[in-house]
MIZAVEX-155893 format. One record per residue: x negated, y negated, z negated of N, C-alpha, C in turn; residue in one letter. Coordinates in steps of 0.05 Angstrom, whole numbers, plus 5000, padded with zeros to 4 digits. Each point is the difference from the previous one (the first is absolute). Layout:
XYZXYZXYZA/...
//
This chain:
522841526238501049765012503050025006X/501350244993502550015007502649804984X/501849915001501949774991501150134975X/500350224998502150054972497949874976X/496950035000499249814979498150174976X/500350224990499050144985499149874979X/497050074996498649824973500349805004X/499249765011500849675004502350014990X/501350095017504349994988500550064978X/499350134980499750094977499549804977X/498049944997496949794993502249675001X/501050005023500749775001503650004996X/500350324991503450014986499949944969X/497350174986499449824971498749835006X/499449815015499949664994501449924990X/502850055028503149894995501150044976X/499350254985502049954976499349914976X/496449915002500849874975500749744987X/501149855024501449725001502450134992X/501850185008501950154991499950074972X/497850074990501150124971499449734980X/498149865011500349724984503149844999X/501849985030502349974997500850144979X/500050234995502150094989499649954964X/498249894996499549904966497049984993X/498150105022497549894986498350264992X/500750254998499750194988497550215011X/499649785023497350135022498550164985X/497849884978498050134981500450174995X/502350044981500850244988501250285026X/500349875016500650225031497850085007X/499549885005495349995003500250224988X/500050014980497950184984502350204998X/502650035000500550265000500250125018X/498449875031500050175026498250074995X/497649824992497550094998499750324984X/501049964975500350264983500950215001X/502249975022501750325014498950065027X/498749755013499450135030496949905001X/498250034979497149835004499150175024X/500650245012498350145015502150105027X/501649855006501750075023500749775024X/497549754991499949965026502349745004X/500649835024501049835002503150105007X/500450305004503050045006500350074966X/498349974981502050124978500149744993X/498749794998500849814982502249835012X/500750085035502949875010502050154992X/499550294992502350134987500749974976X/497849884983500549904976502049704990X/497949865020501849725007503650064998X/499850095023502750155012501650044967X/499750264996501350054978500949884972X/497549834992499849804981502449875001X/499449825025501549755018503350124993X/500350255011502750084996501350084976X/498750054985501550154967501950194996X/500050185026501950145005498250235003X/501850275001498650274996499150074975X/499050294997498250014975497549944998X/499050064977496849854986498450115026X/498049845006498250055022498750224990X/498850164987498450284984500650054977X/503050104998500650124982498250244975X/499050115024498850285002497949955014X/498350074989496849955004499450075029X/501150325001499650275021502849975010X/502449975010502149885015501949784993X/498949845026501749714997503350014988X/501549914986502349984998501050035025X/499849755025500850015015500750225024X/498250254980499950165030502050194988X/501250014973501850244988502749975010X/500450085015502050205018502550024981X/499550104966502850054987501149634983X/497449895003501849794982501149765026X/499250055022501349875018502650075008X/501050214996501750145014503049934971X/497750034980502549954968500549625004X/497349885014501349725009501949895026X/499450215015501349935031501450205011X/500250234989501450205017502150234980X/501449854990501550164975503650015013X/500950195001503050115006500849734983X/502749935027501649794993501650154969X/500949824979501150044986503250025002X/501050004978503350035011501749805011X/498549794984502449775015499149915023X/496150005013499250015025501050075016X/500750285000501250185010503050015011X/501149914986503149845002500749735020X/496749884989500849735020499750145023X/496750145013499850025024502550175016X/501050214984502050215012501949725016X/501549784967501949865012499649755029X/497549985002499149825031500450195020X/501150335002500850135011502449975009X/502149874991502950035002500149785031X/501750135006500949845030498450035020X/496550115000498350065026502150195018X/499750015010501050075027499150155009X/497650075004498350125011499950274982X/499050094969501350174985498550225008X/497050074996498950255014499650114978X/500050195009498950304981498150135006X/499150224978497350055017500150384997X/499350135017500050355004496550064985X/499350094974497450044988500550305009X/497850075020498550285006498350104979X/499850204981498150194987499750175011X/496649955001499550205013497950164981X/501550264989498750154976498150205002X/499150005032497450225001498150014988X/498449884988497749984980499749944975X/502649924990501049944971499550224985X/499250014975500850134978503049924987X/501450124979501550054998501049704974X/498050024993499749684989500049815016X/498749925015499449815015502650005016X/501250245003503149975011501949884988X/499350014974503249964987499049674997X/498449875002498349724994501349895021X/498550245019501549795032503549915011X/501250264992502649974988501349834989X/499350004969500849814978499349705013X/497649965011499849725012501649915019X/501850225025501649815012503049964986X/500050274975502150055002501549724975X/498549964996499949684977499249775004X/500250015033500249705016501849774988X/499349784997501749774989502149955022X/499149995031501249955022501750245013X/502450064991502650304999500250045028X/499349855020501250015030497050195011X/500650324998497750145009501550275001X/498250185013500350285002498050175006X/499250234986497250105006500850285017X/497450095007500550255026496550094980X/499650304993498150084995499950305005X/497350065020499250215008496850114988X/500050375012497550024991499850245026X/497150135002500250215017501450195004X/500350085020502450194991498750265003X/501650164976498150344994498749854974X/500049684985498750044974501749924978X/500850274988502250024989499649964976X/496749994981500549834983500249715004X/499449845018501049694988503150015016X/500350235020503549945005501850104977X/499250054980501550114971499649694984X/497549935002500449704996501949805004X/500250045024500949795014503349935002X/500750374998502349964990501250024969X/498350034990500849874977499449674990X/498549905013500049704999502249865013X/501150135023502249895017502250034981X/500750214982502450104993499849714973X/497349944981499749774991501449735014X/499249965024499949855004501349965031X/502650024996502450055017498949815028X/499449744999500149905023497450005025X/498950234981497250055021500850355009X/499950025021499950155023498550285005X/500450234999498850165012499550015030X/497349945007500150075034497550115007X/501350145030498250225006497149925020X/498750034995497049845011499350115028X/500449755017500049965028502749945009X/501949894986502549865010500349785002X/500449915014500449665010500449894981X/499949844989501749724974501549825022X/502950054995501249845008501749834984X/499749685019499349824988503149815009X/501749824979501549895009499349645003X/502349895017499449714994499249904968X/498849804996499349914981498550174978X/498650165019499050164972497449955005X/497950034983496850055004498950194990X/498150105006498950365003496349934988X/500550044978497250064985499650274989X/497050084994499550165002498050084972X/500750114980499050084973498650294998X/496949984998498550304997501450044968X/500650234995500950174973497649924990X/498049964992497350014983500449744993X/501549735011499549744998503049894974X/500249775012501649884972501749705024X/501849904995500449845003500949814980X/499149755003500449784974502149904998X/501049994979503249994988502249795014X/498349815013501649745005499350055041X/498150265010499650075022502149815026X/502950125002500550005022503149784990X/500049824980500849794983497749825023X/497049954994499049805008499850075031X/500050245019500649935027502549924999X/502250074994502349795006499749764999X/499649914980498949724996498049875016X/499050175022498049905019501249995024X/502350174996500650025028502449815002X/501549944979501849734991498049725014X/497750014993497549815004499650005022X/499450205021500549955027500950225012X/502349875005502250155014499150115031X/498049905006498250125037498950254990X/500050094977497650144989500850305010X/499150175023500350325000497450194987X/497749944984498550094992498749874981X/500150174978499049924964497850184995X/498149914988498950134987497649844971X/499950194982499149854973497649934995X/499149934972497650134994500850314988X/497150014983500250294988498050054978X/499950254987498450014972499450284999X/498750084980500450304983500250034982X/502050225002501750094966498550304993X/498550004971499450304989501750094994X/500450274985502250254992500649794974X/499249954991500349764973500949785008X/501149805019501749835006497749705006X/497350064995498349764991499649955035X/499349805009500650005026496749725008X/499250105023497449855007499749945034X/499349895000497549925030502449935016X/501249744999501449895016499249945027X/500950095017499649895027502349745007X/498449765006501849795012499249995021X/501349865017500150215033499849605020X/499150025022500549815014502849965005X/500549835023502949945006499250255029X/502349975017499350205015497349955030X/498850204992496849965006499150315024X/501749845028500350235018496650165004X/497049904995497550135001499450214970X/501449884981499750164979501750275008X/502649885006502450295004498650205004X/497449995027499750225021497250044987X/498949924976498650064984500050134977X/502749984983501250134980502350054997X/501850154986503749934990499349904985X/500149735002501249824977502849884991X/501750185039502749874989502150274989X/499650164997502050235007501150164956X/497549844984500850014970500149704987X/501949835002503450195007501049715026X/500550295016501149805018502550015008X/501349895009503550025010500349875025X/501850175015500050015030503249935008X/500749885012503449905008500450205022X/502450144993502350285017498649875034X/501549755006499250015025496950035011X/497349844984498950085007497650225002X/501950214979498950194994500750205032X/503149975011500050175023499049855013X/498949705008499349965025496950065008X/498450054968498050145004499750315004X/502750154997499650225007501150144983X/500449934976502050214974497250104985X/501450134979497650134984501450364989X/497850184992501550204995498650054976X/500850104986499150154970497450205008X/498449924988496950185001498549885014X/498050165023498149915006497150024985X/498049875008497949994979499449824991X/498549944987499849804975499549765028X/499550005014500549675011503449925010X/501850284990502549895018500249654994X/499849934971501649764993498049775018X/497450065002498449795013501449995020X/499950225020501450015033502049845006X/502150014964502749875003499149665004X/498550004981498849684989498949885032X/498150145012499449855026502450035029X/501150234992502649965026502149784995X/500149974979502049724997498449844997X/497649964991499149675006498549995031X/501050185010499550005036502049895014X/502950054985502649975002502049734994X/498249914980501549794986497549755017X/501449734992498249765008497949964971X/497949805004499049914971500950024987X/501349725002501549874979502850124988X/500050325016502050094974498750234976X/496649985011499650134973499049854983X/502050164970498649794982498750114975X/498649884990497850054979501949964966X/501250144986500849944975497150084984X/499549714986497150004986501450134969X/500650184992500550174980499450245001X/499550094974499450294997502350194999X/501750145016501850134997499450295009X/497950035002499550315004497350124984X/500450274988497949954979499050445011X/497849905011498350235020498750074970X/500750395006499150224981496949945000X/498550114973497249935000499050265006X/498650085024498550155003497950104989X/498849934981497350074995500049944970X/501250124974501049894968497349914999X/497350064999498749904992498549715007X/500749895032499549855012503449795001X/501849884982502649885000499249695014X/497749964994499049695021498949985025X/498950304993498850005036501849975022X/498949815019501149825022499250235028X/500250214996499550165028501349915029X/498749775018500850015023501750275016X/498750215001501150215016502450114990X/501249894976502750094996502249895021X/499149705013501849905016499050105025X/499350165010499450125024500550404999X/502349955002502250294997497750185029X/500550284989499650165022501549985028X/498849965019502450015024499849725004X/499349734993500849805001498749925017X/497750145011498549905025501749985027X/501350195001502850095019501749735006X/500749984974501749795000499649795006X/498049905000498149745008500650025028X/498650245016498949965026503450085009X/501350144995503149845015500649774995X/498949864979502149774996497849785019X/497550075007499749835019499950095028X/501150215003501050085031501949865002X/502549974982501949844996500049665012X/497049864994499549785013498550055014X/499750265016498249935030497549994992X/499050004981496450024989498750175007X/497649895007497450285007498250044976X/501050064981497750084977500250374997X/498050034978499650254984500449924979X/501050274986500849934972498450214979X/498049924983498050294986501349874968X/499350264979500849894975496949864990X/499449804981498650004990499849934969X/497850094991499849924970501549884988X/501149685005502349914987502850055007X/500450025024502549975016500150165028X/500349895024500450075013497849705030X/499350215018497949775015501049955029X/501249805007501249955025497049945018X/499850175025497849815025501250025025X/499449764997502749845028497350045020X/500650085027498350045018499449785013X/497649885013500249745013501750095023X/500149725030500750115019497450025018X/501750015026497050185015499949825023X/498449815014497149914974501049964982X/498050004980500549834969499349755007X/500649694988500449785016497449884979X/499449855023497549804988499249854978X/499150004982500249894972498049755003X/501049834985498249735004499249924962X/496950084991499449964965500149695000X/500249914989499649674989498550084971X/497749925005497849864978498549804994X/502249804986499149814987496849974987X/498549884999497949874976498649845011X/498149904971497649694995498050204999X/497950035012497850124991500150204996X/498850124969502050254988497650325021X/498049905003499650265027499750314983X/499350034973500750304992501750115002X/501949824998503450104989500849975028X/499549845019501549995028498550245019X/497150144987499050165028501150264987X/500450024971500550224989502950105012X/501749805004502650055004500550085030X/498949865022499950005022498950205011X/497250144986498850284998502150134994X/500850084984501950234994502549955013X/500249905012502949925020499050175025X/497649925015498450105019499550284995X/499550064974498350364993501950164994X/502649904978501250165000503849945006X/500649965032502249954997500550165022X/502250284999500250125023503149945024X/500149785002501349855007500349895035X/500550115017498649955032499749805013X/502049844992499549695008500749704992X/497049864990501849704992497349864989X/500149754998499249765006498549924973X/498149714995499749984976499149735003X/501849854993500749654998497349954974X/497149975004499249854970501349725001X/501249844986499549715009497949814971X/498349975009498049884983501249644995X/500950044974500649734986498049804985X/498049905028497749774993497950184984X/499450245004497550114990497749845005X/498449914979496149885000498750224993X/500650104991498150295001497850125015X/497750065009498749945022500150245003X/499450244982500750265006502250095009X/502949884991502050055000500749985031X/499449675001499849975034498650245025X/497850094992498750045017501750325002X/501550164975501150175005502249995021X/501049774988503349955019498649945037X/498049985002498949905024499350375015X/499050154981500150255010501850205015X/502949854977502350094998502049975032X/498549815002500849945034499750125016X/497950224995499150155025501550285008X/501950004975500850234993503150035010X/500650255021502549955019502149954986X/500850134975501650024980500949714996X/498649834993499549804977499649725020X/502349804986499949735013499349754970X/498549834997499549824981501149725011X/501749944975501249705012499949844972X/498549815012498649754986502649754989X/500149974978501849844988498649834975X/499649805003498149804978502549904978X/502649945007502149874982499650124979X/501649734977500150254977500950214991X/499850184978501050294996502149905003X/502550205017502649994994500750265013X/500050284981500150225014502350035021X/502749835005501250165012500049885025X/498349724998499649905037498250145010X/497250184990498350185002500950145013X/502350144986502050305007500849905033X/501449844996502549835017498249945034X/497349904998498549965013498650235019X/499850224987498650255007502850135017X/502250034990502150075006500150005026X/499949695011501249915017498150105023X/497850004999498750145011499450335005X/501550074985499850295000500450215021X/499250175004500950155029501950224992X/500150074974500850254998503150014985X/501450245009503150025003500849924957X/497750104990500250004978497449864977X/500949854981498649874985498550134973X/497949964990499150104975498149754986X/500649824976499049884979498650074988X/497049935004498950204975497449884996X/500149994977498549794971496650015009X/497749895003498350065000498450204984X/501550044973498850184986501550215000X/500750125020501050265000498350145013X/500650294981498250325013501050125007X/500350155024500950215004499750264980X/502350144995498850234988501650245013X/502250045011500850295020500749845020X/498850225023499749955029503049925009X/501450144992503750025000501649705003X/498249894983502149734994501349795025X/497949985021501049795013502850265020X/500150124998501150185014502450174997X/500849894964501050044986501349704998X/499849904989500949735006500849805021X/498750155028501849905021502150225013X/500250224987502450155007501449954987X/500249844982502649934988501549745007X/497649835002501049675008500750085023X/499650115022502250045025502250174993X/500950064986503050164996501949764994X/502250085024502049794989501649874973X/499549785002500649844974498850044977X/497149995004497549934980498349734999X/499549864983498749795006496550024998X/500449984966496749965002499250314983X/498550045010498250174986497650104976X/499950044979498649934984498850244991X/496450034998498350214989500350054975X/498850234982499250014983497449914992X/499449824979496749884994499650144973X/497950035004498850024972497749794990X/498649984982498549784996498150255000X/496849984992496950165011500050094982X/500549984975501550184980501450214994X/500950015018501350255009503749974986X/500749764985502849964993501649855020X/503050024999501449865020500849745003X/499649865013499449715011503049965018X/501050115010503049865018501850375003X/501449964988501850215000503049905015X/499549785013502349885007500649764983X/501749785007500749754995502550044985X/499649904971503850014990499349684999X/502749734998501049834994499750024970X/499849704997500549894974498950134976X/496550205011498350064974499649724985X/499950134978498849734971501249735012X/502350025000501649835004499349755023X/497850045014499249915032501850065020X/498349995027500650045032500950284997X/497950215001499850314990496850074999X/499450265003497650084992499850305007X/498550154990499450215022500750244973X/501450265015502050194972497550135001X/500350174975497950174986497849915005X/497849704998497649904996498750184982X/498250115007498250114972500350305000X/502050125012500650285005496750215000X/500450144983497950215011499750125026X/498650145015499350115020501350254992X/502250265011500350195000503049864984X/500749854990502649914997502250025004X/502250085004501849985016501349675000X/500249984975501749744985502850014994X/501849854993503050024999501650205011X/500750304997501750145010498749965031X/497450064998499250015025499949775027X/500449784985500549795022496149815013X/498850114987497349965008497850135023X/501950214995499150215021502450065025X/502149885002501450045019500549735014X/501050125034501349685020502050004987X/500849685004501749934989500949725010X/502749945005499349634992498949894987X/499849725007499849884979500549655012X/501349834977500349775014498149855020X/497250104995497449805006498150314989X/496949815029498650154982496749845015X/497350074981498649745011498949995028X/498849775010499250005020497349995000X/498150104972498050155005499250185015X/502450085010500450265017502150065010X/501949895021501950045008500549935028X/502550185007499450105026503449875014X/500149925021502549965011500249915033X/501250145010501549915026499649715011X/498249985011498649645010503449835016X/501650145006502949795008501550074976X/500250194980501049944978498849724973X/497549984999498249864991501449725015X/499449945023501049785022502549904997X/502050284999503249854995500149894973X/499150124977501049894972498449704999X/498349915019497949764991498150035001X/498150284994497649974991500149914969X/496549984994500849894976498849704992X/501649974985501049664991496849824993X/499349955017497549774995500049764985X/502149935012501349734980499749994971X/502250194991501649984974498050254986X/499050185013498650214974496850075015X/498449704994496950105023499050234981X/500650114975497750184995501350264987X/501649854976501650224975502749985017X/501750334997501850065005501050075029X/498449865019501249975030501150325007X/498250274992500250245003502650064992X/501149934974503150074987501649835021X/499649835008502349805010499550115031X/498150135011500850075031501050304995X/500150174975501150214995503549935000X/500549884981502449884988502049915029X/498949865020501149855024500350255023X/498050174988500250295025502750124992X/500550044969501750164984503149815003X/499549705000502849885007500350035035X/498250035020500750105030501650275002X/499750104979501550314992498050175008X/497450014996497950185003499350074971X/499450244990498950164976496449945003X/499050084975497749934999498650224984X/498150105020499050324979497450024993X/499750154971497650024995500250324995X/497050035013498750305004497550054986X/500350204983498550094987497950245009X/499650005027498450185017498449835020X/500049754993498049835015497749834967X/498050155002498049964978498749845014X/499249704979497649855007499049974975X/497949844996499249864980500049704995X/501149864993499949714990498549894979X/497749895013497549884974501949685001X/502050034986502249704999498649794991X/500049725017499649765003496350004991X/498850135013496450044988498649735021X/502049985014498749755018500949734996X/502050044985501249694982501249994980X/497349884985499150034973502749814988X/500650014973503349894984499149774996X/501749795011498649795004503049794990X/499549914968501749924993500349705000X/499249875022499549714992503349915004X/501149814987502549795000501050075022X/498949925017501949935039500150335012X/498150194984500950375003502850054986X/499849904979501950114981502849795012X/499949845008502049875002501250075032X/498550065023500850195017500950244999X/499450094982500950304999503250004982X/500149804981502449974983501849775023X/498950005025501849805024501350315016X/498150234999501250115024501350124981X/499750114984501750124976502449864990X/500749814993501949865008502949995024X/497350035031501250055029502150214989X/497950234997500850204990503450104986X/499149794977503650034987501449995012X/499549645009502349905021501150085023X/498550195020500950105022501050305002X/499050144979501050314992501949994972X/500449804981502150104976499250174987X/502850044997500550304982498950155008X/499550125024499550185018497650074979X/497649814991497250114986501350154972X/502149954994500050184970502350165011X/500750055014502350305008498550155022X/497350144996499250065020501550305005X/500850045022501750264997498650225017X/496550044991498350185004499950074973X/501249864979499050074973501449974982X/500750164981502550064982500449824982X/502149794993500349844985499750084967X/500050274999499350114968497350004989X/498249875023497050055000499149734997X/498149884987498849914994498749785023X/499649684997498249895021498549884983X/499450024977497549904982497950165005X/499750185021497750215003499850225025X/498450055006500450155022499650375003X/501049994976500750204995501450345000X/502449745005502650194996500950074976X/499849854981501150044975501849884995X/501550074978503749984993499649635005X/502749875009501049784991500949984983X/499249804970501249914983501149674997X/502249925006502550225015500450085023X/501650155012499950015036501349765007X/499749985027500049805013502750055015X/501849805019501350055011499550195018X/503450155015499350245015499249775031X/499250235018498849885027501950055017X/499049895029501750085024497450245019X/501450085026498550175016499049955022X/497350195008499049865021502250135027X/497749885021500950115023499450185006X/502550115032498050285006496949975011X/
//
């Protein structure tokens, strides 16, 4: 019953388009059947991705390759969208240089401890054939290892403007310079620190850069692009995502504290979270390009997506100062993908008030309510049923039991469905410091969740909170809310995910932002809920209201997080059946509509999600073409 919409929303997004493809010449039949013929067995999200793609004529052939989609090859995207400016490119951008003022340069650290001697002269040759001349490099290795310091100085003596230095010495840093940081095993991309200038020309507030990234073999062939959010302060303290390749401004490199040559493999993370401790938002910024190209660990594995590469040894360290830094009471443990923040409640832990909507429905409502009761180890809070005109006689006589029960209050509402006066109604009534939404057909599945989810919605400047679902299946059902899936409201990332998954560079299995996320299951602060409005009865009674009270938390300047350590199960919409009549479909294409009109752009620049990536799918697969770059969230 929750507002973002799922199957109904779906079902009634190919309604909408095939008045659309008849606009566009009539060609419906023949679309018919070649969705039918590429996606006969994938269900109502493949044939909107089919739509989708058709509709657009852009990208490559939908199944090139029987056994990998065109769309997912990594090298012919990169020969379409990511190719070294050529010479006269190169000329123009240098000459939009003349007269800045501002005129920064940038100090590239090598740091050659784990390089081979190849991989050195790669890493070398890549800064040393920068298009952008305003640079200087500084390169160290252990000291006492005198083969790569025989290296090193013979690469220096190559390559005059890079630096011998001795490991554990300060890098000092002048006005206008910026201080990035290159492992010897890696590569930097030819047009690298050319397009941060050019970003930082772009916004001139900007004291912290950082890119996407890729991998390069001993053979130059290069794979598994990471496109990165905009800056995404729950991911930070979950992975380095910002520190390959990132660039830090002289001042606020000392005002976080300076940096010194060495350390252990998390120094550059440490660097990455002391300056964005240091700096405001909105001066870090996201350059959606690939300018740094990460050594392949494993020759035989050049695609494998190993989460734990972005979680450096030591990096647990770094985490838990950088939230001593804000006064936080968490622990910091490593885990499987990344790294696992648990924010402690306070003491008491504050009263939680469930809101559960439904009509009838009594399997799916005692099942859910049972397992809320059996397995939630959670010490204190409340459970709003509110029964929306149930005839059910069983159903009734349960909700009549339900009364007896200290926990549990039932409030009687005959109007029609309109989930978010349901919500709005229970609310107001609520006793407890904190709110939780949650769908009649939800299961509990770890005791953890509610407990986990309200240690986070009380940390300052969080809004709503959002579970992980799975469908009974055992695949992933809400991995978090991106904007502007299949060219809609949004939709839920990695749908369909296996169980044991990580997903995208690990973003399935880690906290994280995210713009929105559903209210099948979501958790928030009952005067945060109160100040933004509540949610919108009026303008969105069924589809969407969940994105739009996310979206209004996120314009109050509250972040919005989804946690992947609060497991339920979602048997999605089993209590209301797809019900496509005229005055459905034409409500839902009313709030959808709302939708455009009151959020914009905002639905296709979601800046939880990399404009190089794809919204025909929920995937995470390449954009053909990318999309404009994004802006950043808040802290």
């Amino acid at each position: 019953m929750s507002g973002s919409g799922g199957i109904l929303s779906r079902a009634m997004r190919l309604v909408a388009l095939v008045p659309a493809a008849v606009r566009k010449g009539g060609g419906v039949g023949n679309m018919a059947r070649r969705v039918f013929e590429i996606y006969r067995d994938k269900g109502v999200s493949g044939v909107l991705r089919s739509f989708d793609v058709l509709q657009r004529g852009d990208g490559p052939p939908l199944m090139a390759d029987a056994n990998r989609p065109d769309r997912l090859q990594y090298r012919e995207w990169i020969k379409r969208y990511d190719q070294p400016l050529d010479a006269e490119a190169r000329r123009v951008a240098l000459e939009g240089f003349h007269g800045w003022t501002a005129n920064p340069s940038f100090v590239v650290v090598v740091d050659a401890r784990q390089a081979s001697e190849a991989q050195l002269a790669r890493a070398m040759q890549s800064l040393a054939g920068q298009s952008f001349a305003q640079w200087r490099g500084m390169a160290f290795c252990t000291e006492g290892d005198a083969m790569r310091q025989a290296w090193l100085a013979a690469a220096t003596r190559a390559h005059p403007r890079i630096a011998l230095a001795a490991s554990g010495a300060a890098v000092e840093l002048q006005a206008g310079e910026w201080l990035a940081v290159l492992d010897g095993r890696d590569a930097l991309a030819a047009d690298a620190l050319l397009r941060l200038a050019q970003s930082l020309q772009a916004h001139p507030a900007a004291q912290m850069l950082y890119s996407d990234e890729d991998r390069i073999a001993a053979n130059g062939e290069r794979s598994a692009g990471y496109f990165k959010p905009a800056w995404n302060p729950d991911l930070a303290r979950s992975q380095d995502y910002l520190s390959r390749l990132g660039a830090f401004d002289a001042t606020l490199v000392r005002r976080a504290g300076g940096f010194r040559l060495g350390g252990d493999e998390s120094a550059g993370y440490d660097l990455a979270l002391r300056c964005a401790d240091a700096a405001t938002p909105e001066a870090i910024v996201h350059v959606p390009s690939i300018l740094y190209h990460r050594h392949v660990a494993d020759a035989t594995r050049p695609d494998a997506m190993d989460p734990a590469e972005y979680a450096p040894a030591g990096g647990e360290f770094a985490v838990a100062a950088h939230l001593g830094r804000h006064g936080l009471r968490a622990d910091v443990e490593r885990d499987a993908a990344g790294f696992r923040v648990r924010y402690r409640l306070p003491e008491p832990a504050p009263l939680v008030t469930l809101i559960i909507p439904t009509r009838n429905g009594l399997s799916l409502v005692r099942q859910c309510i049972d397992s809320i009761l059996n397995r939630t180890d959670y010490p204190d809070y409340e459970i709003v049923l509110v029964d929306n005109g149930s005839d059910d006689a069983a159903a009734l006589a349960y909700f009549e039991e339900l009364k007896q029960h200290p926990k549990i209050r039932v409030l009687r509402d005959d109007s029609p469905f309109n989930y978010s006066a349901l919500n709005n109604q229970a609310a107001a009534i609520a006793r407890g410091e904190v709110l939780g939404l949650i769908n009649n057909d939800i299961e509990v599945i770890s005791p953890g969740w509610l407990t986990e989810m309200v240690s986070i919605a009380v940390q300052e400047g969080v809004g709503a909170v959002g579970a992980r679902l799975w469908y009974p299946d055992g695949k992933l059902q809400h991995g978090g809310v991106v904007l502007g899936y299949r060219r809609g409201v949004a939709d839920h990332a990695h749908r369909h995910l296996e169980r044991g998954e990580a997903g995208y560079f690990g973003r399935a299995a880690l906290m994280q932002t995210f713009s929105a996320v559903t209210a099948a299951c979501l958790v928030v602060r009952k005067d945060r809920f109160d100040a933004v409005g509540r949610l919108d009865e009026e303008n969105l009674k069924v589809a969407f209201n969940d994105v739009d009270l996310c979206l209004r938390l996120r314009e109050a300047g509250y972040r919005n997080v989804w946690t992947p350590y609060a497991d339920l199960y979602h048997h999605e919409s089993a209590t209301r059946p797809s019900d496509l009549r005229p005055e459905q479909v034409e409500r839902f294409m009313r709030e959808e509509r709302f939708m455009f009109d009151r959020w914009g752009d905002l639905l296709f620049n979601d800046p939880a999600y990399s404009p190089n990536l794809t919204i025909a799918q929920e995937d995470f697969s390449l954009a053909w073409p990318p999309r404009v770059p994004v802006v950043g969230f808040g802290r």
